[in-house]
TORDOTI-935409 format. One line per 3 residues: their letters; for each residue y, z, x of C-alpha. Coordinates in steps of 0.001 Angstrom, whole numbers. Example, Ala and Ser with C-alpha at 12.3 -4.5 7.8 and 13.67 -1.06 7.14 Angstrom:
2
as) -4500 7800 12300 ~ -1060 7140 13670;
***
This chain:
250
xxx) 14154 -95254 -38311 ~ 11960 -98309 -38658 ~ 8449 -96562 -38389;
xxx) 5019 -96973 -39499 ~ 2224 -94348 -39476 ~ -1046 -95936 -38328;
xxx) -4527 -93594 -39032 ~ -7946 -94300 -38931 ~ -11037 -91775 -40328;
xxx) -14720 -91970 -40961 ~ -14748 -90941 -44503 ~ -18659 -90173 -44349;
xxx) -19594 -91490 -47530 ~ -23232 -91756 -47207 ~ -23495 -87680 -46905;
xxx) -20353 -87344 -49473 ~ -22093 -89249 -51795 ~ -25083 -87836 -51611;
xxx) -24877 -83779 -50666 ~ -21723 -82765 -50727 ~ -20115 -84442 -54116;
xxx) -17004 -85341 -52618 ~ -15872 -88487 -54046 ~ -14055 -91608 -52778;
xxx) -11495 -90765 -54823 ~ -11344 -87164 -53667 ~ -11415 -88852 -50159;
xxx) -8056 -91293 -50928 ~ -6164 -88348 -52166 ~ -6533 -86038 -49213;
xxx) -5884 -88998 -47138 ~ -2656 -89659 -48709 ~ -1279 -85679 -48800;
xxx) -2571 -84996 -45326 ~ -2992 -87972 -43210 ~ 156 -89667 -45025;
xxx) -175 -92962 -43259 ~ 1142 -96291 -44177 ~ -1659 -98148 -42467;
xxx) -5271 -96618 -41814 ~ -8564 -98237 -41355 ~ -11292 -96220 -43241;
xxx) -15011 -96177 -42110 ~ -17968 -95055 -44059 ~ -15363 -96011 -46870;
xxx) -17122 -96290 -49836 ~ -16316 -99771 -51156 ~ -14484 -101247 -53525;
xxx) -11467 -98568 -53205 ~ -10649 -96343 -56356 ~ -9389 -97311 -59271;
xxx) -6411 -95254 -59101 ~ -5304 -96352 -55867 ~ -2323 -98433 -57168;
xxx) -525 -101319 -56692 ~ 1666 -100542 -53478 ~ -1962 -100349 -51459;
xxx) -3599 -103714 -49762 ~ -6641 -103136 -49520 ~ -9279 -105445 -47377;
xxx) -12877 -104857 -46545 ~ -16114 -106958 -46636 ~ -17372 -107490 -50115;
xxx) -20109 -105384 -50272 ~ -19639 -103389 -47678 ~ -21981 -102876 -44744;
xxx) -25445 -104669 -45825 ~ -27988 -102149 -46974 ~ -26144 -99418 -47201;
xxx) -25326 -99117 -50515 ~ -21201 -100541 -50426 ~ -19928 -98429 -47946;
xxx) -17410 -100101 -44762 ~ -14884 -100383 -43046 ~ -11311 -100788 -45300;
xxx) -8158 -101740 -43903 ~ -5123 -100312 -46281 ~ -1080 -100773 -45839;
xxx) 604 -99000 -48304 ~ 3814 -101009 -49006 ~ 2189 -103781 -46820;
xxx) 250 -107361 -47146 ~ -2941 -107158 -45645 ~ -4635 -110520 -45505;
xxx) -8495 -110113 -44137 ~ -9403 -112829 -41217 ~ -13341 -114033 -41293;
xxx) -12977 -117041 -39590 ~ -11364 -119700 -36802 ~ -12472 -122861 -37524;
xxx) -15892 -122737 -37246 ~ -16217 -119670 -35325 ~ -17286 -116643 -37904;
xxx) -16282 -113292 -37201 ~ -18584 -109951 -37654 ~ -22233 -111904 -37366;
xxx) -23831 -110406 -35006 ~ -23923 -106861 -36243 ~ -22872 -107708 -39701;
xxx) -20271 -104591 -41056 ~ -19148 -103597 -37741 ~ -15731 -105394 -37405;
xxx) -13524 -105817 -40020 ~ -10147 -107846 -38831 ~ -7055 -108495 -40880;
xxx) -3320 -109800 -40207 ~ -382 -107284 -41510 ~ 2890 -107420 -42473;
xxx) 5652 -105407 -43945 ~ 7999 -108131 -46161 ~ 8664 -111028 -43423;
xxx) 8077 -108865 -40646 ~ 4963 -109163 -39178 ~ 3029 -106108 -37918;
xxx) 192 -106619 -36335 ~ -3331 -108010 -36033 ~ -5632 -105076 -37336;
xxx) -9400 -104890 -35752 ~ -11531 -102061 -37606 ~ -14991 -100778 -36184;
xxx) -17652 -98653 -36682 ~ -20338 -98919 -34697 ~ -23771 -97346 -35841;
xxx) -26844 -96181 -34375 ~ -29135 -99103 -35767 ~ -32659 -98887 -36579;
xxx) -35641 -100932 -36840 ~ -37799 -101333 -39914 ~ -40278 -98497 -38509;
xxx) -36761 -96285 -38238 ~ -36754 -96473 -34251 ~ -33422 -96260 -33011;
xxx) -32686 -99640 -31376 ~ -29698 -100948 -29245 ~ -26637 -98726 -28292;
xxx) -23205 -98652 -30053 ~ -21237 -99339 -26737 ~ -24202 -102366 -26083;
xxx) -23061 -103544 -29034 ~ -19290 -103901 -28152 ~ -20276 -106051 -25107;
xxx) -22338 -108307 -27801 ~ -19229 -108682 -29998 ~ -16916 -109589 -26938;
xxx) -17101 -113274 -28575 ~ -14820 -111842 -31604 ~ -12717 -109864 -29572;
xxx) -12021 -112984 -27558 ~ -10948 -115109 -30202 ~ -8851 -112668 -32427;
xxx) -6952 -111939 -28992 ~ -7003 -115957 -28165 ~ -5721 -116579 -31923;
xxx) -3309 -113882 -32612 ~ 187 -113508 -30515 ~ -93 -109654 -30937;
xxx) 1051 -106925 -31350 ~ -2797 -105514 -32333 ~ -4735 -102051 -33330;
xxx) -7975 -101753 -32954 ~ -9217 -98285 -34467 ~ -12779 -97318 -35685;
xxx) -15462 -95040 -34933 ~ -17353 -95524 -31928 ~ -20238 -93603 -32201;
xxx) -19720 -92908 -28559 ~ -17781 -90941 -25784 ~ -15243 -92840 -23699;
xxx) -13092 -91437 -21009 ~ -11335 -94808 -20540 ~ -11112 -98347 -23185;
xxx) -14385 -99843 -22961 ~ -13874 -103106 -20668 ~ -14891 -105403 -23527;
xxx) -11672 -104032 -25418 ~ -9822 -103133 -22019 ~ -10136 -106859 -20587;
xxx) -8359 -108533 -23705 ~ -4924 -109998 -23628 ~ -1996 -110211 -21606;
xxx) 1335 -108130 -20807 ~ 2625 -106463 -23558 ~ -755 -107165 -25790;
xxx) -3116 -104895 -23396 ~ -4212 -101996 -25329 ~ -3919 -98446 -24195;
xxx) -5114 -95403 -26203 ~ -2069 -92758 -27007 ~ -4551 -90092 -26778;
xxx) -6125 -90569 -23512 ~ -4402 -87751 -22740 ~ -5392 -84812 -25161;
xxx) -9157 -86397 -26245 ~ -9063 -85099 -29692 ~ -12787 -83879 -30752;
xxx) -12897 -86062 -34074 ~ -16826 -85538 -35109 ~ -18384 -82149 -35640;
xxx) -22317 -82183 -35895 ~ -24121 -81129 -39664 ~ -26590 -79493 -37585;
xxx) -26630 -76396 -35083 ~ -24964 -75830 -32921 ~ -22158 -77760 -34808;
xxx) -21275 -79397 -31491 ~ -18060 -81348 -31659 ~ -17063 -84751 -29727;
xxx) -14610 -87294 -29556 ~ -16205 -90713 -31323 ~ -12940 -91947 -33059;
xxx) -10603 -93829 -31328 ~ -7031 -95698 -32251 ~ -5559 -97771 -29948;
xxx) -2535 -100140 -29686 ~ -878 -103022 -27926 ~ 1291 -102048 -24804;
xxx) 4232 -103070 -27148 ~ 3638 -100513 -29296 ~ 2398 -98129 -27096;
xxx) 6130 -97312 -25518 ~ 7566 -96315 -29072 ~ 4635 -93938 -30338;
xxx) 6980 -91505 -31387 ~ 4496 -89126 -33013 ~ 482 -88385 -32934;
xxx) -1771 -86506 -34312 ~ -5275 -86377 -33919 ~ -8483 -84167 -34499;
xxx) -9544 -81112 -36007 ~ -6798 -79304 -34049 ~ -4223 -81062 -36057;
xxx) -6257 -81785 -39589 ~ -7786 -78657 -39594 ~ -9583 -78769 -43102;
xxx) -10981 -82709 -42062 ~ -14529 -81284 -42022 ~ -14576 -79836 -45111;
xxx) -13944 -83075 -46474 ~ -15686 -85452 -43762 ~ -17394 -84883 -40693;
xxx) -15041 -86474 -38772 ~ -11191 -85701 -38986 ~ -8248 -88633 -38515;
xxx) -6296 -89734 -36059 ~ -2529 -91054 -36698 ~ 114 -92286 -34837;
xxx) 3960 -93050 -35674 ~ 5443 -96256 -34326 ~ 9219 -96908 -33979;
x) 9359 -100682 -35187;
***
């Protein structure tokens, strides 16, 4: 069979780095032996990737990382695959308005292309007093403007996976409005809502924030997923979110 595994997971770097000693590194490898995908988009990915990740990974992310945080992102990884990162059409320059939320790449495996890859994470910001300001799902309608071209630009098929920072019970209409038959997105796991996020804090509450959807194209040959602490059930003692992965018959 003709299949790719497609994953995404907030690596929580910022905490990792900081209290819990868990290195990227650390992070790749249980990635790789759990997760085993051949296409995942990392956030909170510390950033560049590790040394030791070798040459069958692509790796893409903005240089940097997200500003002022220390080079942490959003990667975009194929193992076995070309990933080639998209900033711009034309004139038109993606990821300014909330610069580090959206990273967007084109994929392929050999000649055959894949898809077009859009990777989010959407914080809580803050002001320079540290007041909480805007909301993450505000902040998808303000980035419509990308959305609109990568869909205008790109033939499809497309994933668009990431961390939310939000509940949804249904695509959020700035992602839900994109695209025509066959490149609509649907999420494989609207039915099972896999709690991906556990709090640090009591009572430990636990949500779904992470989300991994796909073109209808793809959608009809998800032959596998996986998702959540249910199905990574030592995630949190690496993160505080755990992945989500689906298989898709090519």
């Amino acid at each position: 069979m003709n299949a790719l595994r497609i994953a995404t997971w907030n690596l929580n770097t910022w905490i990792n780095r900081s209290k819990k000693k868990i290195s990227n590194s650390q992070l790749w490898q249980w990635a790789i032996h759990h997760v085993a995908a051949d296409l995942v988009i990392f956030t909170e990915a510390s950033t560049p990737p590790p040394s030791e990740v070798d040459d069958d990974w692509s790796v893409v992310h903005r240089p940097g990382g997200f500003p002022g945080v220390s080079h942490w992102g959003t990667v975009i990884a194929g193992r076995g695959l070309r990933v080639e990162r998209i900033t711009h059409f034309g004139d038109y320059e993606l990821d300014t308005h909330f610069p580090g939320s959206l990273t967007a790449a084109d994929v392929w495996r050999e000649d055959q292309f894949i898809a077009t890859v859009i990777g989010l994470y959407l914080p809580y910001r803050k002001d320079k007093k540290k007041d909480f300001i805007g909301h993450p799902t505000q902040d998808l309608v303000t980035m419509r403007g990308d959305f609109t071209q990568l869909f205008s630009h790109r033939k499809g098929p497309f994933i668009v996976a990431g961390d939310l920072n939000d509940e949804h019970s249904v695509i959020p209409a700035p992602l839900s409005q994109l695209g025509t038959k066959g490149t609509r997105l649907v999420d494989p796991f609207a039915d099972l809502a896999p709690k991906t996020f556990e709090q640090d804090w009591a009572p430990h509450r636990r949500f779904t924030l992470d989300y991994l959807y796909v073109s209808e194209s793809y959608a009809g040959r998800v032959v596998s997923k996986l998702g959540g602490i249910a199905d990574f059930p030592t995630a949190f003692t690496m993160s505080d979110h755990a992945p989500l992965m689906v298989e898709v018959h090519l």
